[in-house]
C-alpha positions as CSV (number, residue, x, y, z in Angstrom):
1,X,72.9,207.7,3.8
2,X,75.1,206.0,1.7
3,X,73.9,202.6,2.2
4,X,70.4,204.0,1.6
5,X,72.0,205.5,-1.9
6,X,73.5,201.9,-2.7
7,X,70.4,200.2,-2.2
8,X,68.1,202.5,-4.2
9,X,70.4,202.4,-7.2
10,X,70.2,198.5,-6.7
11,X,66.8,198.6,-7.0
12,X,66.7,200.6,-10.1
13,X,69.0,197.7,-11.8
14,X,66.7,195.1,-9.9
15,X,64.0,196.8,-11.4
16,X,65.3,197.2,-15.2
17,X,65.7,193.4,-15.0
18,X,62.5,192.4,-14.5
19,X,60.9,194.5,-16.6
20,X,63.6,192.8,-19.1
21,X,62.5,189.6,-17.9
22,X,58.9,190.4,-18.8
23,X,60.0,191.2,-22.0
24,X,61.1,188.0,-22.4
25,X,59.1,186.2,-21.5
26,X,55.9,187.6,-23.8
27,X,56.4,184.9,-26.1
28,X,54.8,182.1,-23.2
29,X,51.2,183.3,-23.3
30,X,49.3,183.4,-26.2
31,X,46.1,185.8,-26.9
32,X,42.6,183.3,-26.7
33,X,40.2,186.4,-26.6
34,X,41.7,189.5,-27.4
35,X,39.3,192.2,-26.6
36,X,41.3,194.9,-25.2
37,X,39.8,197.6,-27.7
38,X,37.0,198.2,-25.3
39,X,39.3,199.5,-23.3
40,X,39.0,203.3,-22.5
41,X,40.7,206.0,-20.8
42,X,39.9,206.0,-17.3
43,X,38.6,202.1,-17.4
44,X,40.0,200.2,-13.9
45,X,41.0,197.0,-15.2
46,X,41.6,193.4,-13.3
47,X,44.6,191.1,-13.9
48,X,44.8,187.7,-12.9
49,X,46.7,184.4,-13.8
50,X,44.1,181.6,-13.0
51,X,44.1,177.4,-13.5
52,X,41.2,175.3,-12.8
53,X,38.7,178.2,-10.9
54,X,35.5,177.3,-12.2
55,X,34.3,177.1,-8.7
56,X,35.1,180.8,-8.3
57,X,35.0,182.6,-11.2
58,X,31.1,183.4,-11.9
59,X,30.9,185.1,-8.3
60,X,34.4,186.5,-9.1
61,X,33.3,188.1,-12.2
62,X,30.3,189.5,-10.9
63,X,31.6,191.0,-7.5
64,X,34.3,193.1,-9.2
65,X,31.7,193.9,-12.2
66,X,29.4,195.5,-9.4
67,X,32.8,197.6,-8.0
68,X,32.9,199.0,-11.4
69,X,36.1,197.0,-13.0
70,X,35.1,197.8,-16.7
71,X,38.1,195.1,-18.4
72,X,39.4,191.8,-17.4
73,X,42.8,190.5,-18.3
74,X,43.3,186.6,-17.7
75,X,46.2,184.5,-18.3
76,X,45.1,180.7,-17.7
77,X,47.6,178.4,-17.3
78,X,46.5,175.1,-18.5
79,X,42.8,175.0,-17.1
80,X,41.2,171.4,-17.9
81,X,38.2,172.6,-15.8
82,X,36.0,174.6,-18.1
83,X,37.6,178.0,-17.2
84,X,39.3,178.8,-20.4
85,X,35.8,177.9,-22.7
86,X,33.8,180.1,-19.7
87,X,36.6,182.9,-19.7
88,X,36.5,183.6,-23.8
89,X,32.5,183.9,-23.7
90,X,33.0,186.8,-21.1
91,X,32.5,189.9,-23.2
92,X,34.7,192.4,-20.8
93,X,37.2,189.6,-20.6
94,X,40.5,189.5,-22.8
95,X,42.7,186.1,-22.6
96,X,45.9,184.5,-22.7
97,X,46.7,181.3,-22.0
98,X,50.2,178.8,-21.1
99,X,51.5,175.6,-20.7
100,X,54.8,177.2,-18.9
101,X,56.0,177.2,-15.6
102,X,53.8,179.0,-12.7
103,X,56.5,178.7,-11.0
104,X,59.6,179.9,-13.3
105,X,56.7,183.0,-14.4
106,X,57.6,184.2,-10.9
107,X,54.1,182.4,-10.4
108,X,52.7,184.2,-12.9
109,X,53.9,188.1,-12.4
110,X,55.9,188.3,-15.6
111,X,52.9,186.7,-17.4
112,X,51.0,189.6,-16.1
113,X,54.1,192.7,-16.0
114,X,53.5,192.1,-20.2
115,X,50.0,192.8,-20.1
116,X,50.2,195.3,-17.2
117,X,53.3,197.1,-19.5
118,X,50.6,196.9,-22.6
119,X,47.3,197.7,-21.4
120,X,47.8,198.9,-17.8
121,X,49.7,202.5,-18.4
122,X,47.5,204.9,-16.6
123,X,45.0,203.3,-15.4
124,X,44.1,201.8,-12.0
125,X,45.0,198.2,-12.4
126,X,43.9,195.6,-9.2
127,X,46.1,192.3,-9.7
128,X,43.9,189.7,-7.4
129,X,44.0,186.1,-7.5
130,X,40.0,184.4,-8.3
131,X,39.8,183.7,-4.8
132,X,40.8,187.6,-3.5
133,X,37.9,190.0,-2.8
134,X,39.0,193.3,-2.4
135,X,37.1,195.5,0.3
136,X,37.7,198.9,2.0
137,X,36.3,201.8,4.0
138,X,32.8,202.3,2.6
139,X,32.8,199.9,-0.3
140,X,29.2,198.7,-0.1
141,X,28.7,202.6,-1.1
142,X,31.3,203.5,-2.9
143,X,32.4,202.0,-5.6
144,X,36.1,201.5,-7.4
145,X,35.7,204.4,-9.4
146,X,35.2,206.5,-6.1
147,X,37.9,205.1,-4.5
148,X,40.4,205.8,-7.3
149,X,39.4,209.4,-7.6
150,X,40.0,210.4,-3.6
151,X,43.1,208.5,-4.3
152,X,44.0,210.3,-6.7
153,X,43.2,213.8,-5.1
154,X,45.1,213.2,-2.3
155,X,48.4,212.4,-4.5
156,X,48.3,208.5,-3.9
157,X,48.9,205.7,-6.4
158,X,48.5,202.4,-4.9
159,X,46.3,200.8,-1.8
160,X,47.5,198.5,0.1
161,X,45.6,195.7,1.8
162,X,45.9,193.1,4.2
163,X,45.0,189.1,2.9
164,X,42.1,188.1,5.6
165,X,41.9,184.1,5.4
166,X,38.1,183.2,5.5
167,X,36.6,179.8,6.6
168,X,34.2,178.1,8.2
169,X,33.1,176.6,11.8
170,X,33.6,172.5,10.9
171,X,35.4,170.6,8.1
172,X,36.0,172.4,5.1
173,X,35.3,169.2,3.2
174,X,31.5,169.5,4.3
175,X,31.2,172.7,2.1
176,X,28.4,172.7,-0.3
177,X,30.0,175.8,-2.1
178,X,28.2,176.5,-5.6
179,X,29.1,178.4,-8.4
180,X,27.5,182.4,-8.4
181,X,27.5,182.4,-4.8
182,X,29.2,184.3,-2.2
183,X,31.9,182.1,-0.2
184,X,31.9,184.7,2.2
185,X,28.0,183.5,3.2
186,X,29.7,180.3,4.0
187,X,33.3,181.1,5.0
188,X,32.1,183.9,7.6
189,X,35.3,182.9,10.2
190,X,38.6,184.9,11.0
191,X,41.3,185.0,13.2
192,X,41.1,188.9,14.5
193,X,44.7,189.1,16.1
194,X,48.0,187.7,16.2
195,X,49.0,189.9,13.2
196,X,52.6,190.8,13.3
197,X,54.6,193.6,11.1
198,X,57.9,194.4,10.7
199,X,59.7,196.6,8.1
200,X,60.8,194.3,5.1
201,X,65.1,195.0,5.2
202,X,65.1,195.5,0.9
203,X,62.0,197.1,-0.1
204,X,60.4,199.1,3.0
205,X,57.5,197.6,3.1
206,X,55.0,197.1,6.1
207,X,56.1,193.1,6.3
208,X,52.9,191.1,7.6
209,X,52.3,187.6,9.0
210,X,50.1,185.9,11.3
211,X,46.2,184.8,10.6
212,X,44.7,181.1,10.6
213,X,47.9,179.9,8.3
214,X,49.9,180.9,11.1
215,X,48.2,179.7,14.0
216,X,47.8,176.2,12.0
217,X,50.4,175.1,10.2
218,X,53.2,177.5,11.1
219,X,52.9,177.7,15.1
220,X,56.6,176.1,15.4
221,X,58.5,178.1,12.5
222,X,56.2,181.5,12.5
223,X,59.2,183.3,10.3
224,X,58.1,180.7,7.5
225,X,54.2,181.8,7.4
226,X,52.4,183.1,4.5
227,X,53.2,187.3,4.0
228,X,49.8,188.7,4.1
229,X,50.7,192.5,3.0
230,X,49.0,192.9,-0.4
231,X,49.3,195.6,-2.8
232,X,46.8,195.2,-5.2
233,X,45.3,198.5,-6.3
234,X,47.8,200.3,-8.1
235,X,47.8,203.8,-10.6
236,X,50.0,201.8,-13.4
237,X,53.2,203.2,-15.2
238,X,54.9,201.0,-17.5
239,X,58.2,201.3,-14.6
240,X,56.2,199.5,-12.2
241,X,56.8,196.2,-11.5
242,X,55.3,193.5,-8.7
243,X,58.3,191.6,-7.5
244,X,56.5,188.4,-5.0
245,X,53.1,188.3,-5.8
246,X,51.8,191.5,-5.4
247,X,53.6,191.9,-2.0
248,X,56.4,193.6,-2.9
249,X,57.0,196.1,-5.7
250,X,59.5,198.3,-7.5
251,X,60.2,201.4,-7.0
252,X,60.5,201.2,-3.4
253,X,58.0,204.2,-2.6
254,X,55.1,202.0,-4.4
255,X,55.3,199.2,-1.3
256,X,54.2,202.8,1.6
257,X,51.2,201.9,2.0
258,X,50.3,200.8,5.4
259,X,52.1,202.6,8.5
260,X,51.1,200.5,11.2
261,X,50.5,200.2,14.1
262,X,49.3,204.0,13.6
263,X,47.1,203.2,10.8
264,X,46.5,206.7,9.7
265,X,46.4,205.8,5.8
266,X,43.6,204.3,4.0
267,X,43.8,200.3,4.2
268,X,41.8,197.4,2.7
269,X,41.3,193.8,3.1
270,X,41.9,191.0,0.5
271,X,38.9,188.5,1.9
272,X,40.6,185.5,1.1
273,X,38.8,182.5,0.0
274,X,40.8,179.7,-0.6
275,X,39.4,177.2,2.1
276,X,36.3,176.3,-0.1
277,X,35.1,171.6,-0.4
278,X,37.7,171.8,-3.4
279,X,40.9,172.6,-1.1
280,X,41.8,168.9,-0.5
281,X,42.1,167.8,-4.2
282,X,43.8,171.5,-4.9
283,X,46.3,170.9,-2.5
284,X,47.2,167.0,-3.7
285,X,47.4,169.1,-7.3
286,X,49.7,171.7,-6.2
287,X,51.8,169.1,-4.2
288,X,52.3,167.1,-6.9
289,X,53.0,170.0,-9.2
290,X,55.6,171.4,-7.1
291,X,54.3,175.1,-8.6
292,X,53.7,177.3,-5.2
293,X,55.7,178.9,-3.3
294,X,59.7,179.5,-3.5
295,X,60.5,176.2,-1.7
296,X,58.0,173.9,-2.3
297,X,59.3,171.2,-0.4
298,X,59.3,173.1,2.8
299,X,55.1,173.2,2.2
300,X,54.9,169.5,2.2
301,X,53.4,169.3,5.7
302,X,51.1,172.2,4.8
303,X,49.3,170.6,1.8
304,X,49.4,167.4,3.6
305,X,47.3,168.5,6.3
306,X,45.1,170.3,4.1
307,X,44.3,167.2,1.8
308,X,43.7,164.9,5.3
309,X,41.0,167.7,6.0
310,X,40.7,169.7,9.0
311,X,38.8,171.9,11.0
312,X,40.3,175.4,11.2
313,X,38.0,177.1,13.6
314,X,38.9,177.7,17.3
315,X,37.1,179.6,20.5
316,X,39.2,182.7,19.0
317,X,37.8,182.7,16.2
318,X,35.3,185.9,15.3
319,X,32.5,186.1,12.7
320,X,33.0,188.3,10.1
321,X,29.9,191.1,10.1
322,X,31.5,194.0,7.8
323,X,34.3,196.5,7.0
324,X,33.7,198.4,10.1
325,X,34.5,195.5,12.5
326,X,37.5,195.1,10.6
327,X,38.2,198.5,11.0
328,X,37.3,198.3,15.0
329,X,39.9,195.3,14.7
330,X,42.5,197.5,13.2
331,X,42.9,195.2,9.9
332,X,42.2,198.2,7.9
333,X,41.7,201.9,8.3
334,X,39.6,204.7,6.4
335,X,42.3,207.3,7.4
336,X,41.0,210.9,6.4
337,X,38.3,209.3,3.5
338,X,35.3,209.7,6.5
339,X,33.2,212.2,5.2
């Protein structure tokens, strides 16, 4: 009880000094498109840091549009692609944009924690990357807006979902992927088991790895796999604050949101589209950049491999037909929202 005590009151100081942090660090983004007066009560907004996602954005833009996001908030961090002149003629799109360090931004989360602080207070704020689509129980019929208002009858302020790595049967590097359309017509492969959980020691979180990533690059050193537990979806108060990506966040309570293996609360699925023709010159970007992940240098191998190409299909692989496989699969549950 006491160490439980300890740690809480940890957190709270943990806490206090990132939102510091993001204070901060305000100065490194500066408004492009500032459009945030549309911005009504009740609006569920979209944040995202983005570089170079010209590939992704149109279908990006128009998925979430369709789920009923009404704002977008963007921070690009030195796009040379087109996706900064593409992002300002958006007109639900506000923009910032940076030169600074992905990685020293806490790869872009106190970039964000500003505008989620300024804009995000009570609303329903979904922090996705361009290459994350969101899904759930029932989402080809019920939008974002419906999901938000069972959430928020039942007392609950934050989904959590589980990053699904998508990709196809051959090379990657064979992809004819075009602008507008949906990678998930062409990245229609997943790995359907060999997920493992454990509860995270600091923040009590459902702790989840396993996936293509895994059974690919991290076969020998699984503890060093990419964590696939997402919270995305999240009622916004100006306390709040992501900590890793969106994996982990402060307070504690906000991270409750899977309880496997019962998987009696309502779950989604981040379809993750990353292994699109342009992964190869991505990867020889971000290697020489040094700007993912904590370590870099323990990813050399893994952006190697990726820029030599590869094929990341296998006999165990399943094609992906719709939420309710995944449910069937137990990556994500509907819990009590059935009728």
């Amino acid at each position: 009880m006491i160490g439980e005590a300890w740690l809480d009151y940890r957190m709270r100081w943990k806490r206090r000094r990132y939102l510091f942090r993001i204070w901060r660090k305000r100065h490194e983004i500066q408004s492009a498109v500032d459009r945030t007066n549309l911005i009504t009560t009740g609006d569920i907004l979209t944040f995202s840091t983005v570089r170079n996602e010209m590939l992704r954005l149109p279908y990006f833009l128009e998925y979430y549009r369709k789920m009923g996001v009404r704002h977008f908030l963007f921070v690009d961090n030195d796009s040379d692609d087109g996706t900064t002149e593409y992002l300002k003629q958006q007109p639900d799109v506000s923009l910032w944009t940076t030169g600074h360090s992905y990685k020293l931004s806490r790869f872009g989360m106190d970039w964000l924690g500003w505008l989620q602080w300024q804009y995000g207070h009570g609303h329903w704020c979904l922090t996705v990357d361009a290459d994350e689509l969101l899904i759930y129980p029932h989402h080809d019929t019920r939008n974002l807006s419906e999901l938000t208002a069972y959430l928020d009858s039942i007392g609950r302020t934050a989904l959590g979902a589980l990053m699904l790595d998508m990709y196809p049967k051959g090379a990657v590097s064979e992809l004819d992927y075009q602008p507008g359309q949906d990678p998930t017509k062409l990245l229609t492969w997943f790995d359907p088991d060999g997920y493992r959980h454990k509860i995270h020691p600091i923040f009590s979180n459902q702790w989840i790895q396993g996936g293509v990533r895994d059974r690919v690059f991290f076969g020998a050193e699984p503890h060093r796999a990419p964590t696939l537990n997402k919270t995305p979806l999240v009622k916004w108060n100006w306390r709040n604050v992501y900590v890793t990506s969106t994996h982990h966040m402060l307070p504690r309570r906000m991270n409750r949101v899977f309880d496997w293996p019962e998987r009696n609360l309502l779950t989604g699925v981040l379809l993750h589209t990353k292994f699109l023709q342009d992964i190869s010159d991505r990867s020889q970007e971000e290697l020489n950049r040094g700007q993912h992940f904590e370590n870099s240098t323990l990813y050399e191998s893994y952006y190697r491999r990726l820029i030599d190409g590869l094929d990341l299909w296998d006999a165990t692989a399943v094609e992906y037909t719709g939420w309710q496989q995944l449910e069937r699969l137990g990556l994500m549950s509907q819990g009590d929202w059935n009728e």
